[in-house]
Short mmCIF file of the C-alpha atoms (twelve columns), coordinates in Angstrom:
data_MODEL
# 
_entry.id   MODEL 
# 
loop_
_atom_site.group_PDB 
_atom_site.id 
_atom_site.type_symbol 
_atom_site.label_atom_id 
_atom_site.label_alt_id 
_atom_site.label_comp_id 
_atom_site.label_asym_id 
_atom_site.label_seq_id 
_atom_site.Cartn_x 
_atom_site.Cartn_y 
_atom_site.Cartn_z 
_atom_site.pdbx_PDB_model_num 
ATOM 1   C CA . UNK A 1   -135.197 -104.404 -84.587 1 
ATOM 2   C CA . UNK A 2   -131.444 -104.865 -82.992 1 
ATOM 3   C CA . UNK A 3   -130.716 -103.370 -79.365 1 
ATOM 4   C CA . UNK A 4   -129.434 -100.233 -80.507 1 
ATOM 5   C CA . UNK A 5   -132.520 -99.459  -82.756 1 
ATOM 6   C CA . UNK A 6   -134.795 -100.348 -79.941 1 
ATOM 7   C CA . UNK A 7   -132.889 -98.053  -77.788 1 
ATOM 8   C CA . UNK A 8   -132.867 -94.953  -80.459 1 
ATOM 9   C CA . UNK A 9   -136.680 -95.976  -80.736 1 
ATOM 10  C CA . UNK A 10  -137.391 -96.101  -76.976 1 
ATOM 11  C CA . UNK A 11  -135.330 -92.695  -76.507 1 
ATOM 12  C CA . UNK A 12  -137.777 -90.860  -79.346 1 
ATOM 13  C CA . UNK A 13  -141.058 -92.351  -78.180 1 
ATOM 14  C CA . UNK A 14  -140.198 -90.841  -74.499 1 
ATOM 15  C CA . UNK A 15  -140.172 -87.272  -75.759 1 
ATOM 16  C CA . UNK A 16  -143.091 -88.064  -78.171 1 
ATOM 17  C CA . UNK A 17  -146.076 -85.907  -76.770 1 
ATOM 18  C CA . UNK A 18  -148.896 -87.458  -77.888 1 
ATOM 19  C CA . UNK A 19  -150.170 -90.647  -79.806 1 
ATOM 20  C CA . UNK A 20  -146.986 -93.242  -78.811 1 
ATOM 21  C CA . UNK A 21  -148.503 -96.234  -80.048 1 
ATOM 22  C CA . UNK A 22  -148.481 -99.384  -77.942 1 
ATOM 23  C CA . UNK A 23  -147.397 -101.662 -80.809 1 
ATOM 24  C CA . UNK A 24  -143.931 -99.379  -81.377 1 
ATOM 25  C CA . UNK A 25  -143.682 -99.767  -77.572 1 
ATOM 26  C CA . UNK A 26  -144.250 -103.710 -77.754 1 
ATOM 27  C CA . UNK A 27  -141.636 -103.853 -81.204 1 
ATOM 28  C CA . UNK A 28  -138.877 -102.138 -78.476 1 
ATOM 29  C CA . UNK A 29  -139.639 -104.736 -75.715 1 
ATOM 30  C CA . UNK A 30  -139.647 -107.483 -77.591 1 
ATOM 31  C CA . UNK A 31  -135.639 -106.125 -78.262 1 
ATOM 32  C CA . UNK A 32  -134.466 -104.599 -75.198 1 
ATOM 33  C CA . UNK A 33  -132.824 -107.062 -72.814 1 
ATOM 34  C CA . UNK A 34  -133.579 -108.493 -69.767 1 
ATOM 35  C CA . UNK A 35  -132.640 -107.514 -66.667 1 
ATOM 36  C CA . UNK A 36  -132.789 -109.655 -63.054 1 
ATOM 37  C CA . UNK A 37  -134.275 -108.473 -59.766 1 
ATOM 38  C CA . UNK A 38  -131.343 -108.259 -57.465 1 
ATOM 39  C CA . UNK A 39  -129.762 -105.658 -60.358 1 
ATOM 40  C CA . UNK A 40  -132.229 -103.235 -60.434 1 
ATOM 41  C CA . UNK A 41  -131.904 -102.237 -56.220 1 
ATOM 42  C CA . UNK A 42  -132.142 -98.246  -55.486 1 
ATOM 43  C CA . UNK A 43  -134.805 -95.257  -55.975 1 
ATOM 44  C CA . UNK A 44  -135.590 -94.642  -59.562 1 
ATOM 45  C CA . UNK A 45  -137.595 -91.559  -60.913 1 
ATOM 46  C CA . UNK A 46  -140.757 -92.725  -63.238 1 
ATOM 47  C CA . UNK A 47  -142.499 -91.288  -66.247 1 
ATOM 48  C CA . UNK A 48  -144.395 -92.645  -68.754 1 
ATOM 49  C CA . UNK A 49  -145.158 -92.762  -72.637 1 
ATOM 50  C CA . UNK A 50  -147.926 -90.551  -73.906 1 
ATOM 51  C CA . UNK A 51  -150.428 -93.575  -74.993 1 
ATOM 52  C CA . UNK A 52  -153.540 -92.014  -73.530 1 
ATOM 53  C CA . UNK A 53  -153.613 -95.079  -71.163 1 
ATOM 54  C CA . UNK A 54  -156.397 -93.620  -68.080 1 
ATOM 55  C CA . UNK A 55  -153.514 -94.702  -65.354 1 
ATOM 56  C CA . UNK A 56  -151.336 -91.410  -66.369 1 
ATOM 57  C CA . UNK A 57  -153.877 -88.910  -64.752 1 
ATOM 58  C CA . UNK A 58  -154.424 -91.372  -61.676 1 
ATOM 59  C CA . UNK A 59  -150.489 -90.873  -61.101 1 
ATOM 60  C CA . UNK A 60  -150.374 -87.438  -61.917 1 
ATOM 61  C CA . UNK A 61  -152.917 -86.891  -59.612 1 
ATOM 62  C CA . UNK A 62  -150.912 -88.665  -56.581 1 
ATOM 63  C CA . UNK A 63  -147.813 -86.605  -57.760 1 
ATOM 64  C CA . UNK A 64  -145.863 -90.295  -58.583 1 
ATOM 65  C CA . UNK A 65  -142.290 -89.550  -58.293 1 
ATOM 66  C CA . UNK A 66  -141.060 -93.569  -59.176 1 
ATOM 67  C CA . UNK A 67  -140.188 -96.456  -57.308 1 
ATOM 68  C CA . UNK A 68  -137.856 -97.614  -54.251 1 
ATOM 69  C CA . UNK A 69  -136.180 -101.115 -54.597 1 
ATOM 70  C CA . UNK A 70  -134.615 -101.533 -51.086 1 
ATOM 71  C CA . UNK A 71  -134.068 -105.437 -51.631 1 
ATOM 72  C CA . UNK A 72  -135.834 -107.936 -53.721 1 
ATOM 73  C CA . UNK A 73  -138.248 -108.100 -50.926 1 
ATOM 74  C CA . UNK A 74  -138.572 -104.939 -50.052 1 
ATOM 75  C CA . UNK A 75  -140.470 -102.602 -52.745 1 
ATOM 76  C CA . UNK A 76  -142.590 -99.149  -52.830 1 
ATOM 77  C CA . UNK A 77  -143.907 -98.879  -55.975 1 
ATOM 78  C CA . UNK A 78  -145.718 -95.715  -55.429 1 
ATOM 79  C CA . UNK A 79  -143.041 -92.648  -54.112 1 
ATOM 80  C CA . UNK A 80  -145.025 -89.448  -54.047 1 
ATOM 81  C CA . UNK A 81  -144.540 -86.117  -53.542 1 
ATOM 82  C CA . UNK A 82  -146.457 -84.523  -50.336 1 
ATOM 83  C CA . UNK A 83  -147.428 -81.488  -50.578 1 
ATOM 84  C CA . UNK A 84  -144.366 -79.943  -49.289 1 
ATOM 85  C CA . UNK A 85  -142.565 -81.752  -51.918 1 
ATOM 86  C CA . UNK A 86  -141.559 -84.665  -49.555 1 
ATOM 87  C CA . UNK A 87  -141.407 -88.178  -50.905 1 
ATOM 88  C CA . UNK A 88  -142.953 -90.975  -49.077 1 
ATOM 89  C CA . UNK A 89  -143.945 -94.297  -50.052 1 
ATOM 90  C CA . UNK A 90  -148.146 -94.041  -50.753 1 
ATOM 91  C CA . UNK A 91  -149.277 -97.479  -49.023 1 
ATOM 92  C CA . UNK A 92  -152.559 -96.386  -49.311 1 
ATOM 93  C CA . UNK A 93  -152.921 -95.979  -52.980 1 
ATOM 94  C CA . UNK A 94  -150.824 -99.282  -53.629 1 
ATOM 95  C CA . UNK A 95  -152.576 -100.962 -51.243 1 
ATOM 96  C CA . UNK A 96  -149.543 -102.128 -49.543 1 
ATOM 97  C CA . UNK A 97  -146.118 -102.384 -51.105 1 
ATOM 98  C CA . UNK A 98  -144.215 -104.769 -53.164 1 
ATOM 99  C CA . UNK A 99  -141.375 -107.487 -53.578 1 
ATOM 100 C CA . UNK A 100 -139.334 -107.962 -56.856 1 
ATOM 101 C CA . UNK A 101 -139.091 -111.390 -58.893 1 
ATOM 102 C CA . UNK A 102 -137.886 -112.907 -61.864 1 
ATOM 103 C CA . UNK A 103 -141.019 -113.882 -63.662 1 
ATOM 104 C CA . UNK A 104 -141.805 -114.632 -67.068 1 
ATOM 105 C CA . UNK A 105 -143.523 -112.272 -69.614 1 
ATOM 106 C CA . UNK A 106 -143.808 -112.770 -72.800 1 
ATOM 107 C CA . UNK A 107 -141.696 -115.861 -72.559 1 
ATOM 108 C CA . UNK A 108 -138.372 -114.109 -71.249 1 
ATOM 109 C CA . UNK A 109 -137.913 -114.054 -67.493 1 
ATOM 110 C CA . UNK A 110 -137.028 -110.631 -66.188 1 
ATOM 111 C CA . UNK A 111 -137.130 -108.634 -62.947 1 
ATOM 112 C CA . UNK A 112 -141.055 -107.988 -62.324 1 
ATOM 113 C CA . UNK A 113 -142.492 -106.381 -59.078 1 
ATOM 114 C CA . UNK A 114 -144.888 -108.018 -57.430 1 
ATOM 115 C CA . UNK A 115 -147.728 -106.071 -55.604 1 
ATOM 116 C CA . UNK A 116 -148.414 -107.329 -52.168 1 
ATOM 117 C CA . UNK A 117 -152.094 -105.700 -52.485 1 
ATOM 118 C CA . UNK A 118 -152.917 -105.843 -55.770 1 
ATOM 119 C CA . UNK A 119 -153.329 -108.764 -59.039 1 
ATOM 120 C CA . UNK A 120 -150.471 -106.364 -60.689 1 
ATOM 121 C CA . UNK A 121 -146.790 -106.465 -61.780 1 
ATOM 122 C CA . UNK A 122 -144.640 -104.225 -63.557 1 
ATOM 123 C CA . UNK A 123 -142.118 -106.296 -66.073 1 
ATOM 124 C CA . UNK A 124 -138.738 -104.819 -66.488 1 
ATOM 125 C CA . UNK A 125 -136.310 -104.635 -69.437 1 
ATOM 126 C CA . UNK A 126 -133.276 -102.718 -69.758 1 
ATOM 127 C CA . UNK A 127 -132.668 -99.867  -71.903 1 
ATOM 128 C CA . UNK A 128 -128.978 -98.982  -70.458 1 
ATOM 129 C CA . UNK A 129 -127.383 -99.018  -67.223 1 
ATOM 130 C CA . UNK A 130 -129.584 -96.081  -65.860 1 
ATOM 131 C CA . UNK A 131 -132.905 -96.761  -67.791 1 
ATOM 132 C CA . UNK A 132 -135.741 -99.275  -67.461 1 
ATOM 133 C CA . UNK A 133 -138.628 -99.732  -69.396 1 
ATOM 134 C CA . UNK A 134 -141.983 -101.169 -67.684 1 
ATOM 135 C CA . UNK A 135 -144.844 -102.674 -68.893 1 
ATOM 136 C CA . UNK A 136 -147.872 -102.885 -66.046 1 
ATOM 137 C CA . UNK A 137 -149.489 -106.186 -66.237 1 
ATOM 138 C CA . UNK A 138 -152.432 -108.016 -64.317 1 
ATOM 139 C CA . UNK A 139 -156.065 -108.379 -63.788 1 
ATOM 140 C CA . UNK A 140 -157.288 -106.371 -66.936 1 
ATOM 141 C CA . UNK A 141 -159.833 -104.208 -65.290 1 
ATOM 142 C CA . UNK A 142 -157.039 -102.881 -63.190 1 
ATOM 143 C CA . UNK A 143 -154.501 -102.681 -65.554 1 
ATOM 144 C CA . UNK A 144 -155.752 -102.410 -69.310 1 
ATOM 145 C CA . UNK A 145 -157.100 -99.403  -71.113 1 
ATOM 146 C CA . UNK A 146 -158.878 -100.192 -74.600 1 
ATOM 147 C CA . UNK A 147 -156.614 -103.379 -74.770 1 
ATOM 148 C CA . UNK A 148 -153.587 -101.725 -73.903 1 
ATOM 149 C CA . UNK A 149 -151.120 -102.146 -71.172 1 
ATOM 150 C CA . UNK A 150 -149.840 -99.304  -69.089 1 
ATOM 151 C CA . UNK A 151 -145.916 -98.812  -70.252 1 
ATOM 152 C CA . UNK A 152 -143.939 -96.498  -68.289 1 
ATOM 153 C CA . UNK A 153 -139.447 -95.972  -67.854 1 
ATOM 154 C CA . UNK A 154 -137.543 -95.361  -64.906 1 
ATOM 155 C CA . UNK A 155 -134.290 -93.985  -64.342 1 
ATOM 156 C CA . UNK A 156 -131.710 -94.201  -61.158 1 
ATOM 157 C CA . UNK A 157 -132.605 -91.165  -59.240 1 
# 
């Protein structure tokens, strides 16, 4: 699959509703490109792809909005909604915060965040300019469902 495939790919399997498959979402990583730490700085909304993974209600539940990059070491990876509709960084679900790296995955170093609290991080590729793809890697109790990683996209809010 060449870039602009996986980006066409990436770009149905968002809108899919139901049954994205984590192999199709593995075949557009494995094309997208990489992207370092220090490039992906600002607030980005999140969503995710509609694999059935058990993390999707847990951040539904907490009314995840996306994730804050104020400087490589300075990251919330859970902004919430209150409930007045106010964001603010949830410390308490994250168990802290977060700093961003360049780490390999897969054996391509990209930007990853780092959870201060937590065995996780969340590998980044780029889809465009405004568009990130994440994979959510770590311990596998925390992170796996049936085998499966957690994949989610964000987008410069």
């Amino acid at each position: 699959m060449n870039i602009d495939q996986a980006r066409a790919r990436f770009h149905e399997l968002r809108v899919q509703q139901a049954d994205v498959s984590p192999a199709d979402l593995d075949a557009v990583w494995a094309a997208l490109d990489t992207v370092g730490a220090a490039e992906i700085l600002g607030t980005w909304r999140g969503d995710d792809f509609a694999t059935g993974h058990r993390l999707h209600d847990k951040l539904v539940a907490g009314r995840w909005y996306g994730k804050q990059f104020d400087s490589v070491l300075d990251a919330k990876p859970l902004i919430c909604r209150d409930e007045d509709g106010n964001l603010f960084s949830d410390i308490k679900a994250g168990n802290g915060e977060a700093s961003l790296w360049n780490v390999e995955f897969r054996g391509e170093v990209t930007a990853t965040m780092v959870y201060d609290g937590a065995p996780i991080f969340d590998h980044f590729k780029r889809v465009d300019a405004d568009t990130l793809m994440g994979i959510m890697n770590g311990k596998p109790k925390l992170v796996l469902d049936g085998g499966s990683h957690y994949y989610f996209l964000l987008e410069r809010a």
